[in-house]
Structure formats: structure tokens, C-alpha cells
ROKOL-849403 format. One line per 3 residues: for each residue x, z, y of N, C-alpha, C, O, CB. Coordinates in Angstrom, 2 decimals. Glycine has a CB too. Example, Ala and Ser with C-alpha at 12.3 -4.5 7.8 and 13.67 -1.06 7.14 Angstrom:
ROKOL-849403
13.19:7.80:-5.69:12.30:7.80:-4.50:13.20:7.80:-3.30:14.24:8.46:-3.32:11.31:9.05:-4.47 | 12.85:7.08:-2.25:13.67:7.14:-1.06:12.90:7.87:0.03:13.41:8.04:1.14:14.08:5.72:-0.60
***
This chain:
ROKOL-849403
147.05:-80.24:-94.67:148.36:-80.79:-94.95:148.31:-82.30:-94.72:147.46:-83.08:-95.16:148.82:-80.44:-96.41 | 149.54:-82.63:-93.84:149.52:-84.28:-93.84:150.15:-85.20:-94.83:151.33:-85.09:-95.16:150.13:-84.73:-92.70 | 149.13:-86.37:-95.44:149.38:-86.77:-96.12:150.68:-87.27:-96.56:150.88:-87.47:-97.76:148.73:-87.19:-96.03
151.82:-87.53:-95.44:153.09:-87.61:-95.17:153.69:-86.77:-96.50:154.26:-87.10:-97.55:153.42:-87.03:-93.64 | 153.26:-85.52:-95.89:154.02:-83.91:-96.54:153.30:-83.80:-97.83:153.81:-82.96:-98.57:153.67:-82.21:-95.49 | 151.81:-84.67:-98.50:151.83:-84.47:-99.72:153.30:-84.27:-100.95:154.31:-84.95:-100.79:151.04:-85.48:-99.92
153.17:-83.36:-102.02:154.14:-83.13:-102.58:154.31:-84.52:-104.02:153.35:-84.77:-104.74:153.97:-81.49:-102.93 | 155.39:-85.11:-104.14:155.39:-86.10:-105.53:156.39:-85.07:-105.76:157.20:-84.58:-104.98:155.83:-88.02:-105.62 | 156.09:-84.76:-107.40:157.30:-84.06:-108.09:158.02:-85.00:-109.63:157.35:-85.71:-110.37:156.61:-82.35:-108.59
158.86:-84.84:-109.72:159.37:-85.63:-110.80:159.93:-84.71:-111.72:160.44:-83.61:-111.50:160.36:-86.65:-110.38 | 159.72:-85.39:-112.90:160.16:-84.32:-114.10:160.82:-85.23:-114.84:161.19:-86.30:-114.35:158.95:-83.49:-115.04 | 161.03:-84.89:-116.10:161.77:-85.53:-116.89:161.32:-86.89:-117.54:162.13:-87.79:-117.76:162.05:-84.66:-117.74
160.14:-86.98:-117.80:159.47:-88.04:-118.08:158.60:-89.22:-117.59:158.33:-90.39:-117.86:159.07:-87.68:-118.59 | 158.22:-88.01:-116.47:156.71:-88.73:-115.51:156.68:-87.87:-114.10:157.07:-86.74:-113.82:154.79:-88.39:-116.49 | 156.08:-88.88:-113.35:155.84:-88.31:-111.75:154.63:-88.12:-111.12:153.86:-89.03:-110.84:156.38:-89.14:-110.80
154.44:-86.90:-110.87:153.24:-86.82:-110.22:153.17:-86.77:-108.83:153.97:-86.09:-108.18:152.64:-85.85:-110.63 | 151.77:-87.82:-108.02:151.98:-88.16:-106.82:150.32:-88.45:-106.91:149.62:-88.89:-107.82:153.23:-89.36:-106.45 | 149.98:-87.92:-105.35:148.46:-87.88:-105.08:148.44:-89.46:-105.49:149.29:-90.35:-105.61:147.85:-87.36:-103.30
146.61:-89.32:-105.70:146.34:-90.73:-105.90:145.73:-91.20:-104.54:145.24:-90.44:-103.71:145.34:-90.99:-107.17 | 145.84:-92.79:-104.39:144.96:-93.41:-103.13:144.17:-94.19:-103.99:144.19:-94.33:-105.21:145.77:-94.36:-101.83 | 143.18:-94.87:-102.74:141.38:-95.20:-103.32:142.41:-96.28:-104.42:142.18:-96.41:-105.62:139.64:-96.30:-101.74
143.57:-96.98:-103.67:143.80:-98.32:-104.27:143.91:-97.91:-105.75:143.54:-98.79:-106.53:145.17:-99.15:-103.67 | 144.35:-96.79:-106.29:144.14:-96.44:-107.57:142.91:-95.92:-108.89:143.11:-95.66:-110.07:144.82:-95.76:-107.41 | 142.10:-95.91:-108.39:140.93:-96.24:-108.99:140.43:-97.39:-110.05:139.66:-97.32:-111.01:140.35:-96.36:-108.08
141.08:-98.29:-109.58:140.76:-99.47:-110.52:141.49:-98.61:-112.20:140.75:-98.32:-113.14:141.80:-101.31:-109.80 | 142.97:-98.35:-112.21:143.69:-97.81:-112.92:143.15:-97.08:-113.52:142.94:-97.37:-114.70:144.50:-97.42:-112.53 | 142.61:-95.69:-112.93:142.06:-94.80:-113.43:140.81:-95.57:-114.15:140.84:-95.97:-115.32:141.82:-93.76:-112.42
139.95:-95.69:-113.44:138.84:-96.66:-114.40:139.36:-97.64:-115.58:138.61:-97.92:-116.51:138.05:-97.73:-113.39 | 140.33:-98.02:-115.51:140.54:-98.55:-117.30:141.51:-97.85:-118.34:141.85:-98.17:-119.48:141.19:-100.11:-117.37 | 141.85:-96.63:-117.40:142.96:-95.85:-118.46:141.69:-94.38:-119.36:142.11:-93.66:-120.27:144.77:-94.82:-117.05
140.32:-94.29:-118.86:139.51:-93.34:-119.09:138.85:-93.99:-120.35:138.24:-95.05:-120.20:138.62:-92.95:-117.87 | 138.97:-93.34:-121.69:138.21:-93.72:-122.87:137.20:-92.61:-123.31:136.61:-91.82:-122.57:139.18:-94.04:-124.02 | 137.14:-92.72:-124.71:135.99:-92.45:-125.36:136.44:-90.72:-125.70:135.77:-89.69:-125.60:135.70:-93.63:-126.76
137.67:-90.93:-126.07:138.79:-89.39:-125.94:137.84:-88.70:-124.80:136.78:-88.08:-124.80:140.92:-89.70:-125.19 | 138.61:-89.08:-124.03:138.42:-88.21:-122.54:137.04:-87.48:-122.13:136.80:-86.39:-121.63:138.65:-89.27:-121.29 | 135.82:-89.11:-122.78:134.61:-88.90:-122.22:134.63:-87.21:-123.48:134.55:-86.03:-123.16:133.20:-90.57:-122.41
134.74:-87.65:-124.46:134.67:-86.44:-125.38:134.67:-85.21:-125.32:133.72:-84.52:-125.68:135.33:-86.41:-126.00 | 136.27:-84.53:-124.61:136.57:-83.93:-123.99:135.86:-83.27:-122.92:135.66:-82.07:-123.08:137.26:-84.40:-123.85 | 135.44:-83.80:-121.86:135.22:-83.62:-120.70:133.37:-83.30:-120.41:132.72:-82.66:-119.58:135.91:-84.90:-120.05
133.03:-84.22:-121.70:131.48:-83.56:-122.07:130.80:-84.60:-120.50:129.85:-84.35:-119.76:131.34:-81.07:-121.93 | 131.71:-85.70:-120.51:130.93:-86.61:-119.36:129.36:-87.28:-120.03:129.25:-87.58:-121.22:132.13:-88.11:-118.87 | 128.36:-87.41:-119.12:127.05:-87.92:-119.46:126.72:-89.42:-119.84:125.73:-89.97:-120.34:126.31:-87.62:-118.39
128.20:-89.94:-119.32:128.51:-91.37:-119.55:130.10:-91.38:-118.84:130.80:-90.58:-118.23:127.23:-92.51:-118.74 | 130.21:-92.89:-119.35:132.03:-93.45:-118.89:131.44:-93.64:-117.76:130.34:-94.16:-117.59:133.07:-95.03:-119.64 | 132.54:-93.02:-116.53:132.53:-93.34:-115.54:132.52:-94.47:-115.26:132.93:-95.36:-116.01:133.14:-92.92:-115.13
131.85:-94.71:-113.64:131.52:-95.82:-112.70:132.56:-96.04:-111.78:132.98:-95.01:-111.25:130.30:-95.60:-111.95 | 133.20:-97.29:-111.39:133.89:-97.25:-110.24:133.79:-96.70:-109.00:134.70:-96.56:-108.18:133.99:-98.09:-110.04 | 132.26:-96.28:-108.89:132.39:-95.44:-107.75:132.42:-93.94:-108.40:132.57:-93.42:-107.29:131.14:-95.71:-106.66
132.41:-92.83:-109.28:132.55:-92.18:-109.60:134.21:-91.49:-109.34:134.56:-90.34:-109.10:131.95:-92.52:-110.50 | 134.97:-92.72:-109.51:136.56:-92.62:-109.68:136.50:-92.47:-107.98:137.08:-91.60:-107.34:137.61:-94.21:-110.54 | 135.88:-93.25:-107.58:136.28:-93.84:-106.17:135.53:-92.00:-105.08:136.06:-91.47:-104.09:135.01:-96.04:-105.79
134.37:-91.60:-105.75:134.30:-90.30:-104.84:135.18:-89.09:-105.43:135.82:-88.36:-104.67:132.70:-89.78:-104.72 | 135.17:-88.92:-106.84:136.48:-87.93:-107.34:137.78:-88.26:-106.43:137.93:-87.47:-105.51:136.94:-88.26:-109.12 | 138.50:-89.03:-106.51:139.45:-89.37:-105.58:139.70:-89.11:-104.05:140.76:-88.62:-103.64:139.40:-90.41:-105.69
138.57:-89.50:-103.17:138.28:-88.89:-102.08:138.10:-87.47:-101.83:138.50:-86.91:-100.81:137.41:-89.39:-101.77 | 137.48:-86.91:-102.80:137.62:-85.32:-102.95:138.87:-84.61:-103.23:139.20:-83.53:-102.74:136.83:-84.89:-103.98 | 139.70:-85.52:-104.27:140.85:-84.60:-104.31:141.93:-84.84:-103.24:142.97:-84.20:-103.15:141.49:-84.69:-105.65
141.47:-86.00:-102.34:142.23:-86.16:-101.15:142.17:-85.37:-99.98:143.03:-85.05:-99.15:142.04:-87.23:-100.77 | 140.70:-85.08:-100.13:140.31:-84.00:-99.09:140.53:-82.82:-99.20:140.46:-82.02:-98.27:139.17:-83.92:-98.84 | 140.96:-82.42:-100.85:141.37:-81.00:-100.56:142.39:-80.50:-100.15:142.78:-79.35:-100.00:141.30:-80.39:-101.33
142.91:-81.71:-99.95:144.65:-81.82:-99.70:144.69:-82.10:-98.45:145.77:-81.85:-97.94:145.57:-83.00:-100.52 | 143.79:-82.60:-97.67:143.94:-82.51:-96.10:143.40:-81.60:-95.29:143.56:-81.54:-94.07:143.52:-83.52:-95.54 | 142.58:-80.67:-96.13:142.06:-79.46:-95.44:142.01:-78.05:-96.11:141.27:-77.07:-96.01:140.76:-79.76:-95.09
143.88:-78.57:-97.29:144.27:-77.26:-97.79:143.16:-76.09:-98.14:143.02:-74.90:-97.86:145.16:-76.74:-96.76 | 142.25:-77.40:-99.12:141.12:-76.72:-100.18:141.56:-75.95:-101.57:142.75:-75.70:-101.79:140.17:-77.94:-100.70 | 140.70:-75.65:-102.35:140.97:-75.03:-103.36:141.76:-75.78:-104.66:142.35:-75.22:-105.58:139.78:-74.53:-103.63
141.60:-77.01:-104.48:142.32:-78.02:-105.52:143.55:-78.84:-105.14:143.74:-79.25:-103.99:141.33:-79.05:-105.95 | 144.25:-79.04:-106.02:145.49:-79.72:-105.92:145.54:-81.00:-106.81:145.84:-80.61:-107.94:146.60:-78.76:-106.29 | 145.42:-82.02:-106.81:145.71:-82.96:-107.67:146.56:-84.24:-107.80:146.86:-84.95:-106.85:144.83:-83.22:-107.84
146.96:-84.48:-109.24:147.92:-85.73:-108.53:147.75:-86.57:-109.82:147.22:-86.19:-110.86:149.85:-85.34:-108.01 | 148.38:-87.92:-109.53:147.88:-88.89:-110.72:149.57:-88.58:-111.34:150.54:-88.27:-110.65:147.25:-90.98:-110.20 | 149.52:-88.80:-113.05:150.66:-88.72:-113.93:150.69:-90.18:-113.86:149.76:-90.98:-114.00:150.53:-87.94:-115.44
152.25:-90.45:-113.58:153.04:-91.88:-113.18:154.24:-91.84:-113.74:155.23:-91.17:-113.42:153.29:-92.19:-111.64 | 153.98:-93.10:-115.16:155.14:-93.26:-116.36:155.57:-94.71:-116.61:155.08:-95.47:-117.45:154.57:-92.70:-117.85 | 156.46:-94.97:-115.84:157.22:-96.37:-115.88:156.64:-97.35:-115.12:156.69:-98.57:-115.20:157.34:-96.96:-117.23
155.66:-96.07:-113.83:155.50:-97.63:-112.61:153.91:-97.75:-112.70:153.18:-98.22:-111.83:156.45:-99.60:-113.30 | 153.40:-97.06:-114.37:151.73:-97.09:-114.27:150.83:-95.65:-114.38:151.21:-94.62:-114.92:151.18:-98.04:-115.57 | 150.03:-95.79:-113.97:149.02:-94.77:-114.18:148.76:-94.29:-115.52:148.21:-95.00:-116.36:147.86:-95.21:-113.70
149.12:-93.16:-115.73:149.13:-92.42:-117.11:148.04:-91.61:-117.23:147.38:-91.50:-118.26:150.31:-91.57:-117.35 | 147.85:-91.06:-116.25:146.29:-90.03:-116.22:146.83:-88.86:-115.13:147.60:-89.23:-114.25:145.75:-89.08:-118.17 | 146.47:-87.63:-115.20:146.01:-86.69:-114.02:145.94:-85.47:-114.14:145.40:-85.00:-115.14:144.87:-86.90:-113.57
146.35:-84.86:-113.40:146.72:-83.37:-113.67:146.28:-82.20:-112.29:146.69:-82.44:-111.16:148.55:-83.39:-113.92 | 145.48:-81.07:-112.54:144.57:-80.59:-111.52:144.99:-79.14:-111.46:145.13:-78.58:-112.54:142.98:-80.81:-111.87 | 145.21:-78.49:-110.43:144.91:-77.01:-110.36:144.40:-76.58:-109.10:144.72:-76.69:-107.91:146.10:-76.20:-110.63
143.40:-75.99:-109.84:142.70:-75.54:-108.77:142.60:-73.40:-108.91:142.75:-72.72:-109.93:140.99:-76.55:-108.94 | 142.33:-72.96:-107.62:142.11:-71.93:-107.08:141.17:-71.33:-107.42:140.10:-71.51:-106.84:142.11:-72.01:-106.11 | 141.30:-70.42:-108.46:139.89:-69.53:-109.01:139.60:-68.11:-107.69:138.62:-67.36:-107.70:140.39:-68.61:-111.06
140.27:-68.10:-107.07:139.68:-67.18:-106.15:139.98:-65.77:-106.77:139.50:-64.75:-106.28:138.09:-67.46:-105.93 | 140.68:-65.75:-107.69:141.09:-64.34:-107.95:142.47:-64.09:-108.55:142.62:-63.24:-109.43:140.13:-63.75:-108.85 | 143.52:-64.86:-108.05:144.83:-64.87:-108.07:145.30:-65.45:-108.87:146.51:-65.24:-108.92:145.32:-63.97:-108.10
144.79:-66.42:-109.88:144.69:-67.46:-111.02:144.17:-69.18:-110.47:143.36:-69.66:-109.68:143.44:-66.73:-112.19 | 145.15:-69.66:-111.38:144.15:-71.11:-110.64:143.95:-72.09:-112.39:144.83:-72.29:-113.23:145.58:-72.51:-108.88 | 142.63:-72.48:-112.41:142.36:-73.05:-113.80:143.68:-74.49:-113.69:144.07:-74.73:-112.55:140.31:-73.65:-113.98
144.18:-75.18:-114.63:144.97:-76.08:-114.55:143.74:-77.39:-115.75:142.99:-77.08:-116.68:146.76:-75.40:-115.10 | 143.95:-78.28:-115.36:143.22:-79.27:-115.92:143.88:-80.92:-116.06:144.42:-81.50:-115.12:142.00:-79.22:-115.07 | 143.70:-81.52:-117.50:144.63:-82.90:-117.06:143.71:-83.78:-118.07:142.68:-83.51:-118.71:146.70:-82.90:-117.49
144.48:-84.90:-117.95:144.75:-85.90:-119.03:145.20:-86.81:-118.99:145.65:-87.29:-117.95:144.07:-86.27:-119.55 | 145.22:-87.41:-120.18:146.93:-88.45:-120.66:145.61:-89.68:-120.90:144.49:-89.56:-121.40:148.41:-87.77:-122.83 | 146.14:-90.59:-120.45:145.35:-92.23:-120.81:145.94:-92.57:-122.36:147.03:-92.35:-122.87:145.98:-93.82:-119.46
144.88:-93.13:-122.80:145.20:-93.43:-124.36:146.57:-94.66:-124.46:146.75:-94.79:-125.67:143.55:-94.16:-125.18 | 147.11:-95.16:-124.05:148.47:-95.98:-124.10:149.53:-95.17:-124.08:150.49:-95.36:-124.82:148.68:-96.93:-122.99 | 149.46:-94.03:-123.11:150.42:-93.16:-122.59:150.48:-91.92:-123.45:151.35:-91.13:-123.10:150.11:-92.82:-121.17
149.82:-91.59:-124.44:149.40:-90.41:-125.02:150.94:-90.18:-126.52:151.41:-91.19:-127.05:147.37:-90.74:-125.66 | 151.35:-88.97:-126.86:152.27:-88.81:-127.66:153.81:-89.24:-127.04:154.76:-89.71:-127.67:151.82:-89.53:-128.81 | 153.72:-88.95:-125.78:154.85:-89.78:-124.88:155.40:-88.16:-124.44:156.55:-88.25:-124.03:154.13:-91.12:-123.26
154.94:-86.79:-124.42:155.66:-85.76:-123.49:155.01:-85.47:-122.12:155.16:-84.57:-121.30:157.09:-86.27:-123.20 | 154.16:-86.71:-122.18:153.88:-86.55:-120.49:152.84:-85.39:-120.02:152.78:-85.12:-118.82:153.19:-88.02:-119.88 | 151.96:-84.65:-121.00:151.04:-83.82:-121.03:151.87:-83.01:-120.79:151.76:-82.73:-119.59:150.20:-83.67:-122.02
152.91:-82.26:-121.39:153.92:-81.07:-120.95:154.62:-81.47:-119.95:154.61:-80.54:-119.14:154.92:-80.60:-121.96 | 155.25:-82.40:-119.53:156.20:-82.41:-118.19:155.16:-82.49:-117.40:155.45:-82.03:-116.30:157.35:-83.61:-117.90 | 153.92:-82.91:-117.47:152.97:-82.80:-116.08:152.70:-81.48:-116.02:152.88:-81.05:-114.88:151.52:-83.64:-116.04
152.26:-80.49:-116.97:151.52:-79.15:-116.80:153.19:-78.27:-116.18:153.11:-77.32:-115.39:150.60:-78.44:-118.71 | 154.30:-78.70:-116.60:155.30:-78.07:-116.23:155.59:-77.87:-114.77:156.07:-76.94:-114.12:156.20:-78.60:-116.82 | 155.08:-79.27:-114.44:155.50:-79.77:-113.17:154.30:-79.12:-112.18:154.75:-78.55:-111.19:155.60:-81.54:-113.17
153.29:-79.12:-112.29:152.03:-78.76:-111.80:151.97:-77.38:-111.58:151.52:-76.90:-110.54:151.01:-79.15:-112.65 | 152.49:-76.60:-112.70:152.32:-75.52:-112.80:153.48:-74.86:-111.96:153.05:-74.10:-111.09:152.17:-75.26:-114.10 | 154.68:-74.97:-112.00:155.69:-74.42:-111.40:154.80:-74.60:-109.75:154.25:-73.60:-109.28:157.33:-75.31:-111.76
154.75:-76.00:-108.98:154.28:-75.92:-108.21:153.04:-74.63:-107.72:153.27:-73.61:-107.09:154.12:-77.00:-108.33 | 151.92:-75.04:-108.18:151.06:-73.91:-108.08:151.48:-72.81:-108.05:150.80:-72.18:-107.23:150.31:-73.82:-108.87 | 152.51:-71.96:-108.65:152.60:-70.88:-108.73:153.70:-70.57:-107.43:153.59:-69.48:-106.86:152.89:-70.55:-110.16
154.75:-71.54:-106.96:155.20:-71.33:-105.88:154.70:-71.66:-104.34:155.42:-71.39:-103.37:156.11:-71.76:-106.12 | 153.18:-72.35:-104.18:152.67:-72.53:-103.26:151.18:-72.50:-102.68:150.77:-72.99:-101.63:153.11:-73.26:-103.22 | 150.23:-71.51:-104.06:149.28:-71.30:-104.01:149.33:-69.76:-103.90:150.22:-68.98:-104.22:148.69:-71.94:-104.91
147.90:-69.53:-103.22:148.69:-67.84:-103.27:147.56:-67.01:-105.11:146.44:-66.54:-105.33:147.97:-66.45:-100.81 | 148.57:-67.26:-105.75:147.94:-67.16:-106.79:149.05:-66.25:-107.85:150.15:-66.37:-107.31:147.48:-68.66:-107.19 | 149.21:-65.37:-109.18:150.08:-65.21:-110.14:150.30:-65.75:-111.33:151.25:-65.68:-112.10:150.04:-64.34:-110.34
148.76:-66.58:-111.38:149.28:-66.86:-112.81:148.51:-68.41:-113.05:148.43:-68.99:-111.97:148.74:-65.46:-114.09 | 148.29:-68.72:-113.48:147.95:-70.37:-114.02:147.09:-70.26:-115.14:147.33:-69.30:-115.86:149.33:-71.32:-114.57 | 145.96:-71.15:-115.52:145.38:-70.73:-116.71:144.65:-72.00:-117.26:143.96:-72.79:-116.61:144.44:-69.48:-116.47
144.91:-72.01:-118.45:144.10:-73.28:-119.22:143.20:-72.97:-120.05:143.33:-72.16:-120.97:144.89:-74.16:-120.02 | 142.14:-73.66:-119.75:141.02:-72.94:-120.81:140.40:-74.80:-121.62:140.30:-75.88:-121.04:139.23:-71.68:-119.52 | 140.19:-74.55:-122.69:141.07:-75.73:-123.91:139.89:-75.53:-124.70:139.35:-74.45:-124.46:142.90:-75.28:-124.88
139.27:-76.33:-125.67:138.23:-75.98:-126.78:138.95:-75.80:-127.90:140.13:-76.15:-127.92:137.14:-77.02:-127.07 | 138.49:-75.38:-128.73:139.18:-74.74:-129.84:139.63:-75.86:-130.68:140.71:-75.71:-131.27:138.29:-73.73:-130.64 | 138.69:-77.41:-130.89:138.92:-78.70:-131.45:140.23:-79.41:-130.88:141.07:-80.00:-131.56:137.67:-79.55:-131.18
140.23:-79.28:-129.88:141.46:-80.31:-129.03:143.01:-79.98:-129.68:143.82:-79.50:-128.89:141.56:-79.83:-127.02 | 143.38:-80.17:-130.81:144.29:-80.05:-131.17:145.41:-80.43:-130.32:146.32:-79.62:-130.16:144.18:-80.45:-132.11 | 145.47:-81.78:-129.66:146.44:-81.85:-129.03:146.88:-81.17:-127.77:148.00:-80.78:-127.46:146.45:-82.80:-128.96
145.43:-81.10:-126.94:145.83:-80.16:-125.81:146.20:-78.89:-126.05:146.77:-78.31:-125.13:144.90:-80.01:-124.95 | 146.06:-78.46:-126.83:146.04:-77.26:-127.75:147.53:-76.74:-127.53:148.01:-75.82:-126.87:145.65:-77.65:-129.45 | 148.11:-77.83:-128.44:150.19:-77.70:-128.27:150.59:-78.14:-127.35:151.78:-77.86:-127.30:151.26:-78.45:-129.23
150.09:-79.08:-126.01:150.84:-79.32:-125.13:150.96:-77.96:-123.96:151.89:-77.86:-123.16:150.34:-80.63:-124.65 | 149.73:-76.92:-124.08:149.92:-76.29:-123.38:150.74:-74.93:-124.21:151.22:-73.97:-123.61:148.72:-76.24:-122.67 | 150.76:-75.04:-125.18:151.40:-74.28:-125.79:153.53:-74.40:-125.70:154.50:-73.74:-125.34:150.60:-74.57:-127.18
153.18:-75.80:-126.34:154.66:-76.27:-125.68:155.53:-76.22:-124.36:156.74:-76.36:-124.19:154.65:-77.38:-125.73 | 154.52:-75.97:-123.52:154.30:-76.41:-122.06:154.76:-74.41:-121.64:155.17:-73.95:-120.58:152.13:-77.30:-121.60 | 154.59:-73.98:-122.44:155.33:-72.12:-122.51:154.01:-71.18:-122.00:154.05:-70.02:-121.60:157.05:-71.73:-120.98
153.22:-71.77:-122.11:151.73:-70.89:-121.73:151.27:-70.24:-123.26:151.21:-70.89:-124.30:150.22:-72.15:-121.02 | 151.06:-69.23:-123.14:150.79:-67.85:-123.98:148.75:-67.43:-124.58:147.81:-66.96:-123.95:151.46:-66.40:-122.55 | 148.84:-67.76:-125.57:147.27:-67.84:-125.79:146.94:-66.30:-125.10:147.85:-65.48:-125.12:146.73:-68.04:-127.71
145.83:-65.97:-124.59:145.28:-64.75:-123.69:144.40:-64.46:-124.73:144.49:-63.28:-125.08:144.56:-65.01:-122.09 | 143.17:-65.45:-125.66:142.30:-65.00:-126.12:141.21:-65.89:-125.81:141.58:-66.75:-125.00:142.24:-63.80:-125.81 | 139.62:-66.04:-126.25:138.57:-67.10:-126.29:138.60:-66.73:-124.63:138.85:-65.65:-124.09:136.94:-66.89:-127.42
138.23:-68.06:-124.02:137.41:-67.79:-123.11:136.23:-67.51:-122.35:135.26:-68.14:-122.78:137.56:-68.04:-122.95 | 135.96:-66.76:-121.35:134.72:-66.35:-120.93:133.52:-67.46:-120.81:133.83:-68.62:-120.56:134.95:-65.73:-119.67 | 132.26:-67.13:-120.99:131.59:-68.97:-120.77:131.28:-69.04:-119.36:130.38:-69.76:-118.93:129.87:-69.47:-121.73
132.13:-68.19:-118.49:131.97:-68.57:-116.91:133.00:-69.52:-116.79:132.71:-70.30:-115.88:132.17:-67.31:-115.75 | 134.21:-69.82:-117.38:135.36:-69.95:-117.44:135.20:-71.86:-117.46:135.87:-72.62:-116.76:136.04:-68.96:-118.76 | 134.15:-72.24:-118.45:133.99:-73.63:-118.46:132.96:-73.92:-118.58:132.10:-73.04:-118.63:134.54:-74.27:-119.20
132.53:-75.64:-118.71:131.51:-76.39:-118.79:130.74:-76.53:-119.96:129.54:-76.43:-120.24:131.86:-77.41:-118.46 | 132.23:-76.93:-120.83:131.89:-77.68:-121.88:130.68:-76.87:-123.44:130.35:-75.68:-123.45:133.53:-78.12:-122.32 | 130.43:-77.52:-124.14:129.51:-76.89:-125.38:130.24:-75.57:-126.00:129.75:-74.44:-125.97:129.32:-78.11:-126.74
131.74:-75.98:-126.66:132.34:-75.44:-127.88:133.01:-74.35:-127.21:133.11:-74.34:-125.98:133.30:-76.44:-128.76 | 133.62:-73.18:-128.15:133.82:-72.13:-127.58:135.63:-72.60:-127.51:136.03:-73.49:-128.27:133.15:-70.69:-128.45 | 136.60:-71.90:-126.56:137.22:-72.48:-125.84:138.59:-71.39:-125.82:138.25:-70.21:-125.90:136.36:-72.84:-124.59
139.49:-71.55:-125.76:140.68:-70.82:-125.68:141.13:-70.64:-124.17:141.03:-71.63:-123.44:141.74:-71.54:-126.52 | 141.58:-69.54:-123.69:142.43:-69.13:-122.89:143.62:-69.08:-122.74:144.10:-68.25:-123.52:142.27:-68.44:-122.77 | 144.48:-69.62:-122.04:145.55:-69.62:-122.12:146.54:-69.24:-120.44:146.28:-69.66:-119.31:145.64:-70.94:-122.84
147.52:-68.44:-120.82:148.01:-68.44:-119.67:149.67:-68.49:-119.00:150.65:-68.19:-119.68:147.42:-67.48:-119.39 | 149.75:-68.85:-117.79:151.13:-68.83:-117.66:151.33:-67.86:-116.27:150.28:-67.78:-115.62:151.74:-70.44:-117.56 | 152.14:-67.34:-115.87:153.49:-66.92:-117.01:152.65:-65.78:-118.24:151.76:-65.11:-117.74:155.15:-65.78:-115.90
152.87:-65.60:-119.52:152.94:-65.14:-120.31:152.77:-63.87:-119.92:153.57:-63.43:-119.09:153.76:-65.51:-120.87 | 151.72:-63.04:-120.40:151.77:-61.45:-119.82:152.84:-60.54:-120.51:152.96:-59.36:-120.17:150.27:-60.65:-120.08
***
């Protein structure tokens, strides 16, 4: 897909639109101690860390790979990031996060809304799926809010992280 024809979608709150390298700096100061938490990173990312993640999710988008990604954009700044990718069996995992300035703003649900509708009308996929640790209270209700339907714990093929992890899915079975 040419970068031209990348998709920006707008929702009610926030816009999602691929990121370029020039955005990296952003991403590198909107990533905290939250996130590292979350994400079970080995350390806070490096500027070049941002800088090869980025190139990857650019490339999957120019050679209509398994991932889709775009940066969450709320009043002009970088809010954080929202991912779905292609599990290869008619599901695609959905993955985000909100930068700590931007956080309690809505933007976690209008991004998964926005993300998700997409995916499901242009991946060849049925259903969407978030798999969440059982601690993350907040991600917890945004995907809940967000109209995705708890499925049940998830499998430990399903994720990375230590703690055992919720399933969640959209559309709702």
C-alpha cells in the first residue's frame, strides 16, 4: 500500500494516522514508567528503539504485512498508539497506549473504536481481540467500554507478559 493511500481515521476525540521517523522524538518522551510496566519492557526505550519499531510498522504498511499501526493524535500532539495485527486465524490481537498527559481523556476507546472498525472492514479477519492482564484496571474498561465482550483468561500463547491475562473480544459472540 502507498503511503499516499495510508488510512488517517478520525473519531470523536482523537486521530489516528501512521507515524513518520520525524515522530519518534514524541513517542520517546510520551513512554513512562506505566507503559514500561505494562509492556514488561527490559528497560525505557532508546531513541533508536522508537526509531526501528517505527520503521517496522511502516513496512508493514508498504508491503501489506500482518500489522497495522497508527500514532493516537489529540489536539495537534502525540498521545500514544494503537496496533492490530493479524493472528493468522481470522482474529487480529489489537494493542495500544495512551501517554501519561493524555490519559483519562476517552482517547483509549475512540482509538480501539476507530482501529477496530477498520480492521474488521479491511483485514481479512472476523473478529478483533484484546488480551489485557488481569491488574490493568484501566485497560480493562476501556476495552470494555470500547463494546468488546470478556471471552475468558487467556491462552499463554496469546501473550508475553508474566500475569495471567484476560481475553477479550469484538464483535461480541
Amino acid at each position: 500500500m502507498e503511503e499516499r493511500t495510508w488510512p488517517v481515521l478520525v473519531g470523536l476525540v482523537c486521530r489516528l494516522a501512521v507515524l513518520s521517523p520525524d515522530d519518534a522524538p514524541a513517542w520517546l518522551a510520551g513512554e513512562d514508567a506505566e507503559i514500561v510496566r505494562w509492556f514488561e519492557f527490559p528497560r525505557p526505550s532508546r531513541a533508536e528503539d522508537v526509531q526501528k519499531a517505527i520503521t517496522a510498522w511502516r513496512q508493514n504498511w508498504l508491503t501489506d504485512g500482518p500489522m497495522r499501526q497508527w500514532g493516537i493524535w489529540h489536539e495537534g500532539h502525540l498521545a500514544g498508539g494503537i496496533e492490530v495485527q493479524d493472528r493468522g486465524d481470522r482474529r487480529a490481537n489489537l494493542s495500544y497506549v495512551v501517554f501519561s498527559g493524555h490519559r483519562r481523556r476517552g482517547l483509549a476507546v475512540d482509538a480501539i473504536r476507530l482501529a477496530t472498525t477498520w480492521a474488521l472492514a479491511h483485514l481479512p479477519i472476523d473478529a478483533v481481540v484484546a488480551v489485557i492482564d488481569v491488574e490493568n484496571v484501566a485497560s480493562l474498561a476501556a476495552v470494555e467500554r470500547s463494546g468488546f465482550a470478556l471471552e475468558g483468561l487467556a491462552e499463554r500463547w496469546e501473550y508475553d507478559e508474566t500475569g495471567p491475562s484476560r481475553r477479550y473480544v469484538f464483535p461480541p459472540s
